[in-house]
N, C-alpha and C positions, 0 to 999 in steps of 0.2 A: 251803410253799404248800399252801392247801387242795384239795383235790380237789370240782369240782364235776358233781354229774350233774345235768342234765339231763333229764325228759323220756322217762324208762325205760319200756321197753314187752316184755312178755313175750319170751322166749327164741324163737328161729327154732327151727322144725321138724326142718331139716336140717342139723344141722354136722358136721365130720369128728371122727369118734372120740376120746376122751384119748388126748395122748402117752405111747409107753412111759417115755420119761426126762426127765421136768421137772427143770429147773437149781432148786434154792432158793437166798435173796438174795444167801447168802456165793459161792456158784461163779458167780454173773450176774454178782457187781461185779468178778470176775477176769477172766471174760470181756471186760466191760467196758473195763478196766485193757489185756487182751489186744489190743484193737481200735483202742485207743488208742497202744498202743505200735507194734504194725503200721504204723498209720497214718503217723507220726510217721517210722518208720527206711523207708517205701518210697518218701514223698516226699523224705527226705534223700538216700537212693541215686538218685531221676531227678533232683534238684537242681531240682525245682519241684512243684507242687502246690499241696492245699488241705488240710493236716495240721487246723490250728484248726478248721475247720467240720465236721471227719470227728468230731473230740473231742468236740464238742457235745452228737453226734447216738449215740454210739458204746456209754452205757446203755440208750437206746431200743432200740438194731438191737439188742444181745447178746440181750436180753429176748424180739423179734420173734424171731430167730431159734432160739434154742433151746428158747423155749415155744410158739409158737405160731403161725411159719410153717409151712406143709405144701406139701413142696415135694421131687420125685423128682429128685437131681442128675442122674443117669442117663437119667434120662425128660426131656428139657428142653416135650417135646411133649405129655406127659400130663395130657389132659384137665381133667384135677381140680388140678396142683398151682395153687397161690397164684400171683397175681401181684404182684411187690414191683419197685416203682417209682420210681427216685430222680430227683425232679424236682428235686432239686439235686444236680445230676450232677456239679460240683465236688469234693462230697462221694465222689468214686471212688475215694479211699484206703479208706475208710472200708467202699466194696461190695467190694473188691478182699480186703478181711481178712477179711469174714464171708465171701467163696469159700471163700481161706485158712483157716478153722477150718471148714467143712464139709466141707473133701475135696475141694473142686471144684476147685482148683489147686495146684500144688505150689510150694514157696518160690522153684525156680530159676525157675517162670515167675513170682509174683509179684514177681522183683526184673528183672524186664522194663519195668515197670511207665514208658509214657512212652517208649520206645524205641523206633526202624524196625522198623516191622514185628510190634508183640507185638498182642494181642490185648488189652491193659488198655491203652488209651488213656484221654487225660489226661479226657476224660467220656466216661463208658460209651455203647456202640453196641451193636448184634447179631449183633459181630464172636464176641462172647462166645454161647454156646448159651441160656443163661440171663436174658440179658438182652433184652428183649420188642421194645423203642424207645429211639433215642434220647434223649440229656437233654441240658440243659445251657442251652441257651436256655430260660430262667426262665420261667414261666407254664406249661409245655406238658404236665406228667406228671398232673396233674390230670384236665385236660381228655380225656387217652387213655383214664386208669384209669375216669373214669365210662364211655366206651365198653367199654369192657372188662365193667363191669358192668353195662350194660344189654344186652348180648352173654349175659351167665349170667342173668341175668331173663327175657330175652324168649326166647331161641333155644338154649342148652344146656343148661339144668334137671342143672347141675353143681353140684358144693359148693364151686367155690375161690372164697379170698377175694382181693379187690384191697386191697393194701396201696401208698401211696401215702407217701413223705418230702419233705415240704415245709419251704424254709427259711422263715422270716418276710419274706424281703425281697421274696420273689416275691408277696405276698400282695397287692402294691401293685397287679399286673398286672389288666388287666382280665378276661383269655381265665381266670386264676381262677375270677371273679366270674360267669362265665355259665357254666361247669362245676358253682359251687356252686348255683346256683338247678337249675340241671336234674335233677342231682342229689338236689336237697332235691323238688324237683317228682314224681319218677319213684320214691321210696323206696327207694335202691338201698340197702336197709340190706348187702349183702354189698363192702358201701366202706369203707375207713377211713383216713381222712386224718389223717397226725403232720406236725404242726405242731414244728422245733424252732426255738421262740423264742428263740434266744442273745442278740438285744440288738443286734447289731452285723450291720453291711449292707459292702461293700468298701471305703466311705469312713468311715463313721464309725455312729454310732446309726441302727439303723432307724426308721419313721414312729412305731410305738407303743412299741418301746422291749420292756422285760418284761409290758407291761401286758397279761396274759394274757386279761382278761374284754374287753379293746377287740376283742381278736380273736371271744371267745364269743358278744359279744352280736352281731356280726354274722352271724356263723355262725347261731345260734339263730332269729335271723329270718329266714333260707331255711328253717326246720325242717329244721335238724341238732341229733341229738344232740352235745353238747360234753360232753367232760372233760378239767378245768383241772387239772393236774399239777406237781410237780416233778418234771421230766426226768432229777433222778438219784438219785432216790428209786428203789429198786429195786421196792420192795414195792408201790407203789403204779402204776409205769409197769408190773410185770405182772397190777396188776388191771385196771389199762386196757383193755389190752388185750383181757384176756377179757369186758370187759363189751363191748368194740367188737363181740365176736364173736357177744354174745347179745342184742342190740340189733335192734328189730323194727319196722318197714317206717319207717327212717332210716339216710341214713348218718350215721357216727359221726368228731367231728375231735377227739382227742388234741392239748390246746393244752399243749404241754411246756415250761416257762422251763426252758432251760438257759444253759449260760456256755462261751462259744468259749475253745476251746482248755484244757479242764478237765484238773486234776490236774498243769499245769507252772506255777508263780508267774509266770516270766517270760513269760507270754503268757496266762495266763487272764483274759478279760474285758476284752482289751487293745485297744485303735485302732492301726490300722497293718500289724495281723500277717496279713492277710485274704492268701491265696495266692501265702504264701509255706515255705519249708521252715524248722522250728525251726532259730535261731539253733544252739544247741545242742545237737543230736539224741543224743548219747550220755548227756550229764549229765540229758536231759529223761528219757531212756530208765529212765534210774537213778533219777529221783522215780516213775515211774509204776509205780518196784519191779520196774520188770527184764523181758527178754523172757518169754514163759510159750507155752505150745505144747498150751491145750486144744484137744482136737478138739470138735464139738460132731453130734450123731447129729442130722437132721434129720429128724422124722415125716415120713412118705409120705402121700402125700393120698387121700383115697377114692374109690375108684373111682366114675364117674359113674352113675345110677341109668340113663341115655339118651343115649346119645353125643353130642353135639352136631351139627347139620345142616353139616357144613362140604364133603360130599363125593359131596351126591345127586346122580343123575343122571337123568332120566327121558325117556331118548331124543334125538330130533333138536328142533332148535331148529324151531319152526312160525310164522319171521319175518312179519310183514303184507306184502303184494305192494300195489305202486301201478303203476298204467298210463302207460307215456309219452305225456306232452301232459298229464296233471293237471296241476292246482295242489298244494302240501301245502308246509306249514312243517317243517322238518327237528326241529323240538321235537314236533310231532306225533308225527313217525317215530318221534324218540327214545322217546318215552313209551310206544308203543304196543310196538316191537322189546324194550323194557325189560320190557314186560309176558310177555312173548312168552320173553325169557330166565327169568325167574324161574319160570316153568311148567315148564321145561326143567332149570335148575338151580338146587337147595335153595341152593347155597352164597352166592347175589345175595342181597345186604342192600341196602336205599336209604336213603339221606337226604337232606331236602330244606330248605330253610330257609326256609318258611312260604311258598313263592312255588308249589307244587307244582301248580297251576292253571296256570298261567305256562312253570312248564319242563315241564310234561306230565308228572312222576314221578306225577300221580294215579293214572295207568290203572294203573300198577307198585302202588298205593296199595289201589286198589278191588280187585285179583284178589289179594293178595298182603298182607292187612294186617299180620299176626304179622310181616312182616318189612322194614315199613317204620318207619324214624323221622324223627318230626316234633322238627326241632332247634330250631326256631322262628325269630326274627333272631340268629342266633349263630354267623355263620361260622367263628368259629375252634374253636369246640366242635362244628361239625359235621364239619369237617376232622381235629381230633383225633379224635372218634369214629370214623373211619373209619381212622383209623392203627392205634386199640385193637383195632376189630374184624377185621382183617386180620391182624393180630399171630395172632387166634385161628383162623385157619384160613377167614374167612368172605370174599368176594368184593364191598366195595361200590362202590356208584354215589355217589355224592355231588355234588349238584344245586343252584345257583343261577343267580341273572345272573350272566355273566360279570364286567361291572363290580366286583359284591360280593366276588367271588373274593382280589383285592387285599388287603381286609382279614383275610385267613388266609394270606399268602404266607410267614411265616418259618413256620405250620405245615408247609406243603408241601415248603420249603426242608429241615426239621428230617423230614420223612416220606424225602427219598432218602437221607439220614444213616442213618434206621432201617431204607435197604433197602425200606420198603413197598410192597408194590404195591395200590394204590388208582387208581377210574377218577374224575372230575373232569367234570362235565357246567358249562360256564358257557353260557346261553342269551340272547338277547336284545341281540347282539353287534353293536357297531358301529351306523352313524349309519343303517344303512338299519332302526331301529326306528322313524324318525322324529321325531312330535310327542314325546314325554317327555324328548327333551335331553338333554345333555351329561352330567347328573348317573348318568343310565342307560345310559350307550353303554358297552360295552366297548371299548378303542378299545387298551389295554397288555396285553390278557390274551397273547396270543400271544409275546408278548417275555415276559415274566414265566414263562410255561412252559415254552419253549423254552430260560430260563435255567436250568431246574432240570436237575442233572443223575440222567443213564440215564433220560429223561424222553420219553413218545411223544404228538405232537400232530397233531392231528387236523381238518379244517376240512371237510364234507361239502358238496354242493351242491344235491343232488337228496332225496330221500325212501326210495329205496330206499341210495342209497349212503347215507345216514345208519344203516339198517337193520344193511346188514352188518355196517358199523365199528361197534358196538353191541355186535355178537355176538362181537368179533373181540376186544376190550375185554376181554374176559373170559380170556382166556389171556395176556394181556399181562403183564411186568413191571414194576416201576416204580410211576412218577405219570404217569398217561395222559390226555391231557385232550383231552375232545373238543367242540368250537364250533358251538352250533345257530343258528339265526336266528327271530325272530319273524314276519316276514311269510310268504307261499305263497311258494315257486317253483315254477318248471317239473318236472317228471321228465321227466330226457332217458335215465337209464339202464332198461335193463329185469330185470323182479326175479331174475336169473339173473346177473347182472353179477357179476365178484368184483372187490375191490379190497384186494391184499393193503398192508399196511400197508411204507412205504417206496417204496409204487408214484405213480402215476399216470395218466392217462388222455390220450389226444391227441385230441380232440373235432373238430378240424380241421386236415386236413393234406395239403399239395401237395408236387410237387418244384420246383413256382414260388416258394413260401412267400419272404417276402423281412423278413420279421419276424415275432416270436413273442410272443403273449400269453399272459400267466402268469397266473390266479387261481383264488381257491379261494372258494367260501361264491358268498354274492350278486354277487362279481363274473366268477364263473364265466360267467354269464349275460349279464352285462352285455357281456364279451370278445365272448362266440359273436353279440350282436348288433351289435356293432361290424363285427367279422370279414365278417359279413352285408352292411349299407350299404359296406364297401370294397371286397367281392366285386362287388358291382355296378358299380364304377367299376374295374375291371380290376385290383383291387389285394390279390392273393391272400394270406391273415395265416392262421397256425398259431395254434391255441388249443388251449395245456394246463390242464387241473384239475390243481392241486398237490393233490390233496385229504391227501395225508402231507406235512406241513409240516416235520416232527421222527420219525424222517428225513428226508430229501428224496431223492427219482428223480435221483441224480447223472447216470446213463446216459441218461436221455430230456434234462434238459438240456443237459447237453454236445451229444446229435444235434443238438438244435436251434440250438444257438451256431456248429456246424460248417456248421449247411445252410442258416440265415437269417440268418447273422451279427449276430443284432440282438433282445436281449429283452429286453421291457418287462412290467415284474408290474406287477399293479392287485389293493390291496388296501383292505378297508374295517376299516381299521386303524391307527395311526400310523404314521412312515413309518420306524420306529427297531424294532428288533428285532425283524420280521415276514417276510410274505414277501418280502420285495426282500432283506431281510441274511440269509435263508436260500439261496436263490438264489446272491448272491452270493457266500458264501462257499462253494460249490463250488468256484468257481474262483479261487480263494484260496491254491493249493497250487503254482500254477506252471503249472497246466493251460493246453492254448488258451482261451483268457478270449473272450466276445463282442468284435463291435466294437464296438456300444455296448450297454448296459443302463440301462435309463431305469427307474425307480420311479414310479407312480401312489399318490397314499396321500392319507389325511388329514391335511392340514398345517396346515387350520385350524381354529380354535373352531368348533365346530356350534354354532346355536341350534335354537330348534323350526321344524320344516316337517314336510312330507308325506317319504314314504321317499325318492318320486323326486328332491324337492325338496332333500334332505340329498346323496344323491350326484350330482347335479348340482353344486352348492355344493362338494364336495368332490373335483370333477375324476375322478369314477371311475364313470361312468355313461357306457353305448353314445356316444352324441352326440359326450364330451368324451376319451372314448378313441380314436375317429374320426379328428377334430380332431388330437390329439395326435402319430398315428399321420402321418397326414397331412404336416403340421410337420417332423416328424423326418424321415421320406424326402428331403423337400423339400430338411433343409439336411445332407444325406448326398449329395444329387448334385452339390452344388455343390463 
């Protein structure tokens, strides 16, 4: 195959020093051969894996790694080394052997490989020191690694490069496709994407097959540089490389033909053989010419010229204060406490997904630009982005409707696999936005976050309590997600309030109380004026703010189940994995359970109306919680 460049533009300014010990072709293809055999006897000893697709890719990695990775095994945290990404995490035989010949593991731990309890799981995690984020779910190591590199463009003025292995089949994905435009949009020439195109997908031919320029000519119209390769050409995958490295204001995608499962007959190029362990792992062993036990020195990276912003501090947080009895939208709050932290702390990065008008990240935007980005419609790249950025030490917020959030949910699934902790702002939540309809309500984020696990959720009511939970965000671990509202509410709290995270608030409370109202967000509000109209007719109601959703106040609701016997949550949310089955499942354990627990939710289609007009229609508005409250005494005395 020819090799095609593309597009060449003078050498970057800053690269890291030449290696003391460049491999030449004959000791690369041993290496090679080396990674291949690895591959091959570690998935035979777990009796599964993904040996073929390790093979494929296993001239490329020898190449990366021993010419022109920079990378301190030692240092897993320094600054400067490389980032190398297998977004086909499949391929973990494959990362697992290049450990094995750097030194970073020893044989007895890589014949762990797959087993209770080791650290080589069957696709790499961050169980490993070395390894940044999860992989495995296809599309996603892209979309991080541009984060990661616009993390060293904008904010670290570091020399490491983002190295990135992509199989062809993932190329299908879309969350790809918006990595690659941003990508090509942002000139993150310190990217470089390897493409290995084997041919073969886990059923059978992938969409283009080898057809290496199907892949270039798209590439090239994001403005990427491309070069088209033979994958086991030695000589030529390590000029690739180094051209990847001298390549200027583009990223660079290495389109590699190679052939699954190389260098065994019975399985190169095959259908069928896609993650499974060689038929024959001893006689394969024996064609691939035998085990071999180079070690391989891996250059150290260069120290950063400016450490990167990941650990400023500049005193106490100067949160905005609101008066009780305002009005204020808790997206205001947000924007404005967001602005408020980032004066405070270097380490807040934001992203917003062109709505930043909408969720308030502007005000974060106008004091704070170097360190806000604009992801544009691209959920899922603005979610990976914040996984890559967090990998590196930095703190983000990452901002849309909540509705939108949906379409990045196996990112965020795939962010507590990597351990990240990242904060999650979805705004414009539930039917009480109104006139714009169902297609804009958040109405599943709550359940969708609450399913992620080690995951902290968050539902404010007021403007100051959105404030603090803001600030509180920021020490959090995890995937934190905190739910703002479009319209004003009241401030009931005053700017002194704390609300630690797992707590709650009792906004009204007797030792009459004969039922208890549960909600968080705009029906916070709605409870206390329910509570109100049945105070008047002699009918005293307890009203709690869940505003910790995930956790939830087990202790203030058990009080309540113990002293009212009777609680009813009102959420403006579906009525399936929110507050009523967070709630509920307190007492879920055997505990005194209430006597009864009634759920308020939306159970039906919204169309457009006014806010009040939507929770009305939705049974979760003062009037209809009244009413409800009402009803249920009624058929409780009888």
């Amino acid at each position: 195959m020819n090799s095609r460049r593309a597009n060449s533009q003078p050498p970057h300014s800053k690269r890291p020093k030449s290696r003391p010990h460049h491999l030449n072709t004959e000791q690369l293809t041993e290496l090679g051969q080396q990674l291949r055999v690895d591959s091959v006897r570690v998935a035979d000893a777990a009796g599964s894996g993904h040996p073929t697709s390790s093979m494929s890719a296993a001239d490329l990695m020898a190449a990366l790694l021993a010419n022109h990775l920079h990378y301190d095994f030692d240092r897993p945290d320094h600054p400067g080394n490389d980032r190398l990404i297998f977004s086909k995490g499949h391929a973990s035989p494959l990362l697992y052997s290049m450990y094995l010949a750097a030194g970073a593991v020893d044989e007895k731990e890589f014949l762990t490989y797959r087993t209770l309890g080791s650290r080589l799981e069957g696709h790499p995690t961050p169980r490993l020191p070395w390894v940044d984020v999860a992989t495995g779910s296809l599309g996603q190591g892209l979309p991080v690694g541009v984060g990661m590199a616009l993390a060293g463009q904008r904010l670290g003025h570091t020399p490491y490069h983002v190295w990135v292995l992509s199989g062809d089949s993932e190329m299908a994905e879309g969350s790809v496709w918006e990595a690659i435009e941003h990508a090509g949009d942002q000139h993150l020439d310190s990217l470089t994407l390897v493409i290995d195109v084997n041919r073969l997908g886990q059923r059978g031919p992938t969409r283009h097959q080898r057809d290496l320029d199907a892949y270039g000519r798209r590439l090239r119209a994001f403005d990427w540089h491309t070069i088209e390769i033979d994958g086991h050409d030695l000589d030529a995958v390590d000029a690739a490389f180094n051209e990847a490295r001298s390549t200027f204001r583009k990223p660079t995608a290495i389109i590699a033909g190679t052939r699954k499962g190389r260098g065994v007959a019975s399985v190169e190029d095959r259908e069928g053989m896609h993650g499974k362990p060689l038929p024959d792992a001893e006689s394969a062993i024996e064609e691939l010419g035998g085990r071999r036990s180079i070690r391989v020195s891996v250059a150290k990276p260069a120290e950063p010229e400016t450490h990167p912003r990941t650990a400023g501090r500049r005193g106490t947080i100067a949160l905005p204060h609101y008066d009780v009895g305002d009005s204020v939208a808790t997206r205001d709050a947000y924007g404005r406490a967001l602005a408020a932290l980032g004066t405070a702390r270097e380490d807040v990065v934001v992203l917003d997904g062109e709505v930043s008008d909408s969720t308030r990240s502007e005000f974060f935007a106008k004091e704070h630009p170097e360190r806000f980005f604009e992801c544009y419609i691209a959920e899922q790249q603005m979610i990976a982005a914040a996984v890559g950025m967090q990998a590196l030490g930095h703190v983000p917020y990452a901002s849309t409707f909540a509705a939108f959030l949906t379409r990045a949910h196996d990112f965020l699934r795939m962010a507590s696999v990597s351990r990240a902790s990242i904060n999650v702002v979805g705004s414009h939540a539930g039917v009480s936005i109104g006139q714009d309809g169902p297609s804009q309500m958040g109405l599943e984020d709550l359940a969708m976050f609450r399913a992620i696990h080690g995951s902290t959720v968050l539902h404010p009511c007021d403007a100051n309590q959105t404030a603090r939970l803001v600030a509180a965000m920021h020490e959090l671990p995890g995937v934190c997600y905190l739910r703002t509202l479009r319209g004003a509410t009241p401030v009931v709290y005053g700017p002194d309030e704390r609300f630690p995270v797992g707590g709650s608030k009792v906004l009204r409370r007797s030792d009459a109380d004969r039922v208890t109202l549960i909600g968080a967000g705009v029906t916070v509000h709605e409870c206390l004026k329910a509570a109100d109209l049945l105070a008047g007719e002699g009918f005293p109601v307890r009203v709690v703010d869940l505003y910790s959703v995930k956790p939830v106040d087990e202790r203030t609701l058990q009080a309540a189940a113990d002293e009212t016997g009777c609680l009813v949550t009102v959420e403006d949310h579906h009525p399936q994995g929110g507050i009523g089955d967070a709630v509920a499942e307190v007492f879920s354990d055997g505990r005194p359970a209430p006597k009864r627990l009634v759920r308020l939710a939306v159970g039906n289609m919204p169309g457009s109306a006014t806010p009040a007009e939507q929770l009305r229609a939705a049974g979760i508005d003062a009037d209809s919680i009244a009413a409800g409250l009402r009803l249920l005494v009624e058929q409780t005395l009888r």
